[in-house]
N, C-alpha and C positions, 0 to 999 in steps of 0.2 A: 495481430490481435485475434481471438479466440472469436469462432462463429455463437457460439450462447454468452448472450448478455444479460445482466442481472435485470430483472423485473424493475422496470420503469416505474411502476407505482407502487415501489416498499419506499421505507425510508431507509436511507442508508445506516449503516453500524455505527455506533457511539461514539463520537470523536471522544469522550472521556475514558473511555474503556478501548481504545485503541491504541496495545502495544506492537512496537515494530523493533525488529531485533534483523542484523546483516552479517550473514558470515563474517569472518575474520580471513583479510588476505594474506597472511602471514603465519609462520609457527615459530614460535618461541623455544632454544635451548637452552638450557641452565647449565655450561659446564661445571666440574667441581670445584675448577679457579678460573677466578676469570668473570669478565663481565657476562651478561645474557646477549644470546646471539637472536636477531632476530631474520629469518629467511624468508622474501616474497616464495609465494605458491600457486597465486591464480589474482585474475581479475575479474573470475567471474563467478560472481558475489550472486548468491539467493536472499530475499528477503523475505522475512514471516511477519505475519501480527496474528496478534491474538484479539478477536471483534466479538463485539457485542451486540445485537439485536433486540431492542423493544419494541412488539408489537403489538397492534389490537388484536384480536382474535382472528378476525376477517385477512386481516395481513399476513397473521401468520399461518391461515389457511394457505392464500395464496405462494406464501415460501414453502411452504410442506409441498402443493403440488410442484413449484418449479425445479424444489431440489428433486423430487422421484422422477418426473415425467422421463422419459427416455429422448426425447428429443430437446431438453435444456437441459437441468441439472445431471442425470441419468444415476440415481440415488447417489450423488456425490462423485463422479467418476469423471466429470465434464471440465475441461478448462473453460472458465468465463470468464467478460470483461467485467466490472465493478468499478466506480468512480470510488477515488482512496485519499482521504487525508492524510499528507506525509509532513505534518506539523510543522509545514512554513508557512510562508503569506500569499501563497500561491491556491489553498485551497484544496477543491480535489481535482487531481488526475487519476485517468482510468489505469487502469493497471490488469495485465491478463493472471489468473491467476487459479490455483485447486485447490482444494478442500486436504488438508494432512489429515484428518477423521474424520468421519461424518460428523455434520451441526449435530447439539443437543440440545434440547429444548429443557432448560434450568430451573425456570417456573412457572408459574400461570398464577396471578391476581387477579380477581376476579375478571376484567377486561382487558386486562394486559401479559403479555406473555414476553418471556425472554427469551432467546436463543443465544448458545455463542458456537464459535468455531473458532479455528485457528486453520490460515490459509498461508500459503507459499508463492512464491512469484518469483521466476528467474532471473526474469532480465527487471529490472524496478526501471518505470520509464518517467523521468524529471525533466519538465519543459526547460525548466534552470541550467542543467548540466553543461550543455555549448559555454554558457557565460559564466563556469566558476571563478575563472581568473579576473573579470572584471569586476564579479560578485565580492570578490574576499579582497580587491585593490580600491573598494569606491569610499571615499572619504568619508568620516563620519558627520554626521548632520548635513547629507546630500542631497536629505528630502528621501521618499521612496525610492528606492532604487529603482525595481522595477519598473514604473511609469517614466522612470528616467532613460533607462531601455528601452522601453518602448517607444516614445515618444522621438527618441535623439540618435539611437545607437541602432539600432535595428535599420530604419528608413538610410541611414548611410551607408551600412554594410550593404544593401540591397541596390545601390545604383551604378 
């Protein structure tokens, strides 16, 4: 993980204005006859979102100095940690991650101010991953999965 962490006291970006886009592990050929061929090329996937920021004025004071200061943001030049909703039931995980352009600050209403960016992440880190094959085998109407993991399947792996 990345030694600058996002300021403890913003509110995080907009789970509704939170798009996330993952490389593609593959390239696709089109012969001229012939089915489409498709080729692995890498497992290792970057992921982007595009985030939104609403803040009070005071907040987004406080983001303006974090992103310039040279010892946290460093005017956008810093990798840093940031908690990140990756639209499951898991919430947020932090995620190390940069700045692909400096934030822009979008608008200002009277007391509230927007910012967005669009950030990059190389390795996306998902508490889930270890357990996809359990994830995508667990019966339907098993009750949460999760708590079901947790509570049953974990404590047994571990003894």
């Amino acid at each position: 993980m990345a030694d600058v962490k996002y300021p403890p006291y913003l509110p995080l970006p907009q789970r509704a204005n939170m798009n996330m886009t993952q490389d593609t592990s593959f390239r696709q050929s089109n012969p001229a006859v012939g089915p489409a061929v498709f080729t692995p090329i890498t497992t290792d996937l970057k992921t982007t979102w595009s985030l939104t920021w609403i803040f009070t004025l005071q907040q987004a004071e406080r983001f303006k100095s974090w992103l310039r200061h040279p010892d946290y943001g460093n005017r956008g030049q810093a990798w840093f940690d940031i908690p990140i909703d990756l639209g499951d039931n898991q919430g947020v995980q932090v995620q190390e991650v940069h700045f692909i352009t400096m934030p822009v600050q979008t608008s200002k209403n009277g007391q509230t101010v927007t910012w967005t960016a669009n950030i990059i992440c190389n390795e996306m880190n998902d508490t889930t991953e270890t357990y996809d094959e359990w994830i995508i085998n667990a019966p339907p109407n098993a009750g949460y999965w999760y708590d079901l993991l947790v509570t049953e399947i974990l404590p047994d792996a571990n003894t």
